[in-house]
C-alpha positions, -999 to 999 in steps of 0.1 A, spaced: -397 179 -676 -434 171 -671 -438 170 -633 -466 161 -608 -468 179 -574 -487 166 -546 -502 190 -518 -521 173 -490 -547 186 -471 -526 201 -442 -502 220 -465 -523 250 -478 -492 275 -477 -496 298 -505 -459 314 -496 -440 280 -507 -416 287 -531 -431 265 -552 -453 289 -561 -433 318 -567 -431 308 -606 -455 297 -634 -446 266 -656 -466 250 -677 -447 219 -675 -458 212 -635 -497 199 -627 -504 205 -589 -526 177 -573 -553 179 -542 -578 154 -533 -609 148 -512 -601 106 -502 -618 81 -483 -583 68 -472 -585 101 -449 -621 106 -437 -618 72 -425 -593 61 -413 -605 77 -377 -639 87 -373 -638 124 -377 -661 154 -364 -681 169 -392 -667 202 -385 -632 186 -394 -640 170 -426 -658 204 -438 -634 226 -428 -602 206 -443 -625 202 -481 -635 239 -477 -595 248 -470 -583 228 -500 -611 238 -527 -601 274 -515 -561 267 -516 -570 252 -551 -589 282 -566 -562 305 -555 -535 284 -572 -561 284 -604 -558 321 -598 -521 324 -601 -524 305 -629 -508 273 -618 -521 235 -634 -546 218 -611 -562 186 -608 -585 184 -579 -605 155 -570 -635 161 -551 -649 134 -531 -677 127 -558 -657 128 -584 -658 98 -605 -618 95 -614 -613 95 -579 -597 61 -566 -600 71 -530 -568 59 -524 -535 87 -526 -511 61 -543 -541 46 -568 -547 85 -576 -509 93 -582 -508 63 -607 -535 68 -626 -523 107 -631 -486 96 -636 -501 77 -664 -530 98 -676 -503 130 -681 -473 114 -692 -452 125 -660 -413 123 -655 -412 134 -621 -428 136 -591 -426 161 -563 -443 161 -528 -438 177 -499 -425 160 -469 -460 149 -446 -467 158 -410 -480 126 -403 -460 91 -399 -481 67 -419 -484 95 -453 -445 99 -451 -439 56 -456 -465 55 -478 -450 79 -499 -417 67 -493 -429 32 -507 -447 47 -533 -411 64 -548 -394 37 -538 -413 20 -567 -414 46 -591 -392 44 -626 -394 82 -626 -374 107 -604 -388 117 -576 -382 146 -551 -393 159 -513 -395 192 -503 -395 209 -470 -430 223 -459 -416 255 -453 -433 259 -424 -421 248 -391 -394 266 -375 -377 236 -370 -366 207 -393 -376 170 -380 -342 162 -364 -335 198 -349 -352 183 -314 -328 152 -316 -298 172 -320 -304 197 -293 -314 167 -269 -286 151 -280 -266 133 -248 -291 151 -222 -314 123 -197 -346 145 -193 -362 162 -226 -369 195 -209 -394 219 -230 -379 247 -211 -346 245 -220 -361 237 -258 -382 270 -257 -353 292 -243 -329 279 -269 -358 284 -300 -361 324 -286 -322 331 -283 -325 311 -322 -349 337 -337 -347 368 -318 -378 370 -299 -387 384 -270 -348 389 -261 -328 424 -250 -299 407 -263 -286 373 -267 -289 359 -236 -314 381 -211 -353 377 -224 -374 409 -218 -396 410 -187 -365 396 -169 -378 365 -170 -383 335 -198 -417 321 -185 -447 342 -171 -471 309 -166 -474 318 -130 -496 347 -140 -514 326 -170 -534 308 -141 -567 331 -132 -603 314 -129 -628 341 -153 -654 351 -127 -676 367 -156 -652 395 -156 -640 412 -177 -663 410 -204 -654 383 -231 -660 398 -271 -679 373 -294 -658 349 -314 -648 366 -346 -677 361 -369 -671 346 -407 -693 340 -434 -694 309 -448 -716 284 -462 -703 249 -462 -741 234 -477 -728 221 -509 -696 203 -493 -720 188 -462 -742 170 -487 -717 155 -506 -700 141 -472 -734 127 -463 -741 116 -497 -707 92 -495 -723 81 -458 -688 90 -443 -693 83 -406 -683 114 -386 -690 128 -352 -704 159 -340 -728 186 -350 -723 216 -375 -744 247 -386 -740 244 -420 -752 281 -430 -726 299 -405 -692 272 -403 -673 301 -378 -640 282 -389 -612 300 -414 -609 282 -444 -588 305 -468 -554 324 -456 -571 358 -458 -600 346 -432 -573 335 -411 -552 370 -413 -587 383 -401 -588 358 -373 -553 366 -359 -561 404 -366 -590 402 -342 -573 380 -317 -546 406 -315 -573 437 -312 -596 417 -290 -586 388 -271 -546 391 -266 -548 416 -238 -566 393 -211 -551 356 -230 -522 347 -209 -544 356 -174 -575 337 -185 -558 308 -206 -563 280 -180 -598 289 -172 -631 273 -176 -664 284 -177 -699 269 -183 -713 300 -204 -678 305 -226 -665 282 -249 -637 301 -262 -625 324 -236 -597 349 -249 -580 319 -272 -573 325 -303 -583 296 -323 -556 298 -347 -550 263 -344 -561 250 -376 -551 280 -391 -517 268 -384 -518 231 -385 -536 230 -426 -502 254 -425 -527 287 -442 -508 307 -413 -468 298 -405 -459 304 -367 -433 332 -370 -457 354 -386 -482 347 -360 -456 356 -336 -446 389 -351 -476 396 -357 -489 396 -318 -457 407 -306 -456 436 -329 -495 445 -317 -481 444 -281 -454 467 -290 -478 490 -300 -502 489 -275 -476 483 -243 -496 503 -221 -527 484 -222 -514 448 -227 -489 429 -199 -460 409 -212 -475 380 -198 -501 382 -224 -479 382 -252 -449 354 -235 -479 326 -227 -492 329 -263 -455 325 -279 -448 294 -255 -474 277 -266 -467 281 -309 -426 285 -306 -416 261 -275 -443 239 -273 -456 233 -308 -422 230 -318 -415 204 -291 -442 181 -296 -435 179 -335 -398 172 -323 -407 146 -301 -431 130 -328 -407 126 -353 -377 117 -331 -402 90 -315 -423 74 -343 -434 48 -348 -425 32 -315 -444 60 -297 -480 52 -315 -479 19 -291 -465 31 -259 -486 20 -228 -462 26 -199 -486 22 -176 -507 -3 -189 -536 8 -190 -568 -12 -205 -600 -2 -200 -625 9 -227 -637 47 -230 -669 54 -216 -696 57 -240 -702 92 -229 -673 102 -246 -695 104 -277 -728 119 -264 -716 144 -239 -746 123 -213 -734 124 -179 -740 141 -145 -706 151 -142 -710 184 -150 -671 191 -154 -673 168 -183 -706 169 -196 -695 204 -210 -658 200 -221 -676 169 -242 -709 185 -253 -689 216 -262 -658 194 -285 -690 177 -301 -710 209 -309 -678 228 -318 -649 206 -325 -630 230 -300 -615 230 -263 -586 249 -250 -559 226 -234 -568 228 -201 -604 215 -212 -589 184 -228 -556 179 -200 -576 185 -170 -613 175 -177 -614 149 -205 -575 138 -202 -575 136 -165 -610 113 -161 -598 90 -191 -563 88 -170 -575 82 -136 -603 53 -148 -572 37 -164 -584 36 -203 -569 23 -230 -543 47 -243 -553 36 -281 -587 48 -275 -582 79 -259 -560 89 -289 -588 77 -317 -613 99 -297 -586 131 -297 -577 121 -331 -614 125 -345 -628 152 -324 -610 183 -323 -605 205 -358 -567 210 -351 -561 172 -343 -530 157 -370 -511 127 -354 -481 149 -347 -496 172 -322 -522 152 -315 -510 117 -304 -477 133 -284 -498 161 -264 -521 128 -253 -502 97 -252 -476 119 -233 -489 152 -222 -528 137 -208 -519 97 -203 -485 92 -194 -483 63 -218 -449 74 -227 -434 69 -188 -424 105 -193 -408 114 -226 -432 145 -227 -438 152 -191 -422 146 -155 -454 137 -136 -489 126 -145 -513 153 -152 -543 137 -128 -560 157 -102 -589 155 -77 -620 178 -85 -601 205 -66 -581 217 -93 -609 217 -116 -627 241 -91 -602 258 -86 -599 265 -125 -637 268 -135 -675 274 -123 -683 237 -130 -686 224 -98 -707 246 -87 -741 230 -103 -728 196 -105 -748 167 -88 -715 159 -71 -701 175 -43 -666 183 -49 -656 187 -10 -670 149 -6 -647 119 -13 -663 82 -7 -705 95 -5 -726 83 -30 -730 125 -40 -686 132 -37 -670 138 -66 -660 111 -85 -624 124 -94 -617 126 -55 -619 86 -53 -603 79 -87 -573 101 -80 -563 80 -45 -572 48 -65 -552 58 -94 -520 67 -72 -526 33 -53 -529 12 -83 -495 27 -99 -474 29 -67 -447 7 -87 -446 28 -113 -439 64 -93 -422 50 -64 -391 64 -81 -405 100 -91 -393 129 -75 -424 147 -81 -444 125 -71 -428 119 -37 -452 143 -18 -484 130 -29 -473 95 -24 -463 103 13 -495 115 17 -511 81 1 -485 64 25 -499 79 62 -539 80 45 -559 55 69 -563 20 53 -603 18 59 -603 55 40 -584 43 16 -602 14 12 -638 34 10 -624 55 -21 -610 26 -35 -642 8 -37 -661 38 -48 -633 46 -75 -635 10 -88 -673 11 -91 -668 46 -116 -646 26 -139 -668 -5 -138 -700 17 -146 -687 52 -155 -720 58 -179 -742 57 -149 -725 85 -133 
């Protein structure tokens, strides 16, 4: 049966079983669209590094001597439109079935879904193979239980699959979670390696994107793209994360520093997310270096760096799918106020943000803490629009698809879901960000001040903030000692840092 296979751009995962076997009766389809570069305004690094990824997932099929039909973004057959494409090949090679594999994203999987729907053909979805989960797993565990507790999630997904675990019930290092220890500020030391270097040339697929005019954001060194675009850059990647960087990760993962933009991550993320790595090899992978190396590397290494691919990747995609599409709209607190302008250039005298922005602009990249406590927390406490601040995360970072993306923000950084993802709100004064980085120290704001026209502005929008939700955590447990302490603050204090607060959401691009 002549059959058509659809791979999207975030499903590069050459050990699929559909590719364990030849047949000359199946034509495998990937395409550069316009329906994707715009639908969000994307960085350039994002745009290059997906195209690069899928003409390199495409030449490797070629090379196991699989049928492909690849649309670049020039090419003139190219509708720009996935269902338009699918037609006109349906037509063009006489097919009698279609096969895809099921999408990560809401809005591909009912547009396929509509697209079958009105097919005369037969028609088949596939499992990605990838996740460690399927998409109702997370419903089912959660199943009759009132909080959604990633805890309980990640201890379940080790006993699951054996990690970590002296037997089926006790984890190894006595304990399940070492993110007490995962919390050191890097004081320049010790010495942090260079990011693994890769050679690639992305010239050719930069022109065309300009040549189209797609509207993107960000910069890009076209000569050396440091990103992984085929699995066996990516193997090299995780090899030199495990040799390099995994011995200091867990200590140094929170930090921030003006001179580093990586730190000891890993930046495996898109690695994983175009799906070129899957998560349990990563896992055995660093576990199995640890193993080896035991007396130079701490457990708490190794447990932070599994929390965050097996509990909380895991979790988020759970709550996506178990959520969607009511969770793309959610704006518990109703917030409404449009994101400053600086979001896009990086130009503001707040030093804290004028490098977690300038540095996602120059390389598509921060680590969580960059974009929860810096660029999450300031777009939380000045009260912005919830849709925005997911269109800016959406585009930016190189790792960004709606599943993780739009649950780690609209839940995770702006407490638009009332507390599906997390208990509290993530906001905090500018102590927490001293506490956790260098860049307060050459700010033009003085982080110990709170109503001066030099304090920090983060000091003021944090009271304001609690103030202006009272209603909505006057029932949260967690919040009970920070609103006691809002409670017996003096009203003419209050009032100072409410005024000064009110004037950094009402002109945020002058600060």
């Amino acid at each position: 049966m002549k059959t058509l296979r659809l791979i999207l751009g975030d499903q590069l995962n050459q050990q699929h079983s559909w590719y364990d076997d030849t047949n000359d009766e199946i034509v495998y389809f990937m395409a550069e669209m316009r329906q994707e570069t715009d639908y969000v305004k994307h960085h350039i690094q994002k745009v290059v590094a997906f195209f690069k990824s899928m003409r390199s997932f495409a030449a490797w099929l070629e090379k196991e001597q699989h049928e492909v039909v690849y649309y670049t973004l020039d090419d003139k057959n190219n509708q720009q439109d996935l269902v338009a494409n699918l037609k006109q090949l349906i037509t063009e090679h006489n097919i009698e079935k279609f096969d895809y594999q099921l999408p990560d994203e809401y809005r591909l999987d009912e547009q396929l879904k509509a697209f079958c729907d009105e097919l005369e053909i037969e028609t088949e979805a596939f499992d990605t193979e990838h996740f460690l989960t399927s998409r109702t797993d997370f419903t089912d565990f959660f199943e009759g239980k009132k909080q959604l507790v990633m805890e309980y999630f990640y201890r379940n997904m080790r006993k699951k699959y054996d990690i970590m675990m002296l037997n089926e019930k006790d984890p190894e290092g006595g304990k399940w979670n070492f993110d007490q220890s995962n919390r050191k500020k890097w004081k320049g030391e010790p010495e942090i390696p260079q990011e693994k270097q890769i050679e690639n040339s992305v010239e050719e697929i930069y022109e065309m994107i300009q040549a189209a005019k797609v509207e993107t954001i960000g910069t890009i060194d076209i000569d050396n793209f440091h990103w992984p675009t085929d699995r066996e850059s990516c193997l090299d990647v995780l090899n030199y994360f495990c040799e390099n960087l995994l011995v200091h990760f867990g200590d140094y993962q929170d930090a921030m520093h003006t001179e580093e933009h990586f730190l000891f991550h890993s930046r495996l993320s898109f690695a994983m997310n175009s799906k070129m790595l899957h998560p349990k090899e990563v896992i055995e992978t660093v576990i199995s270096y640890w193993r080896d190396h035991k007396d130079a590397i701490d457990i708490s290494q190794v447990e932070g760096f599994v929390r965050q691919i097996l509990g909380w990747r895991e979790y988020m995609r759970g709550m996506y799918w178990k959520e969607m599409p009511n969770y793309r709209t959610l704006n518990k607190l109703n917030n409404s106020n449009k994101l400053p302008d600086f979001f896009w250039t990086g130009n503001t005298k707040m030093n804290c943000l004028k490098h977690a922005i300038s540095q996602s602009l120059e390389h598509s990249y921060a680590h969580h803490i960059q974009r929860l406590m810096i660029t999450g927390n300031f777009a939380l406490l000045t009260q912005t629009d919830p849709d925005e601040v997911d269109q800016w995360y959406l585009g930016i970072y190189i790792d960004a698809i709606e599943w993780v993306e739009i649950t780690n923000t609209r839940g995770m950084s702006q407490f638009a879901d009332g507390g599906l993802v997390a208990t509290k709100p993530y906001v905090s004064s500018g102590s927490y960000i001293n506490k956790m980085s260098n860049y307060c120290k050459d700010c033009v704001y003085k982080v110990s001040k709170k109503e001066t026209e030099d304090a920090c502005p983060f000091n003021s929008l944090y009271w304001n903030f609690l103030d202006d939700k009272r209603e909505h955590f006057k029932d949260n447990n967690r919040m009970n000692m920070m609103m006691s302490l809002l409670n017996k603050m003096d009203r003419e204090k209050l009032t100072a840092l409410k005024e000064r607060a009110q004037d950094v959401i009402a002109n945020p691009d002058k600060y």
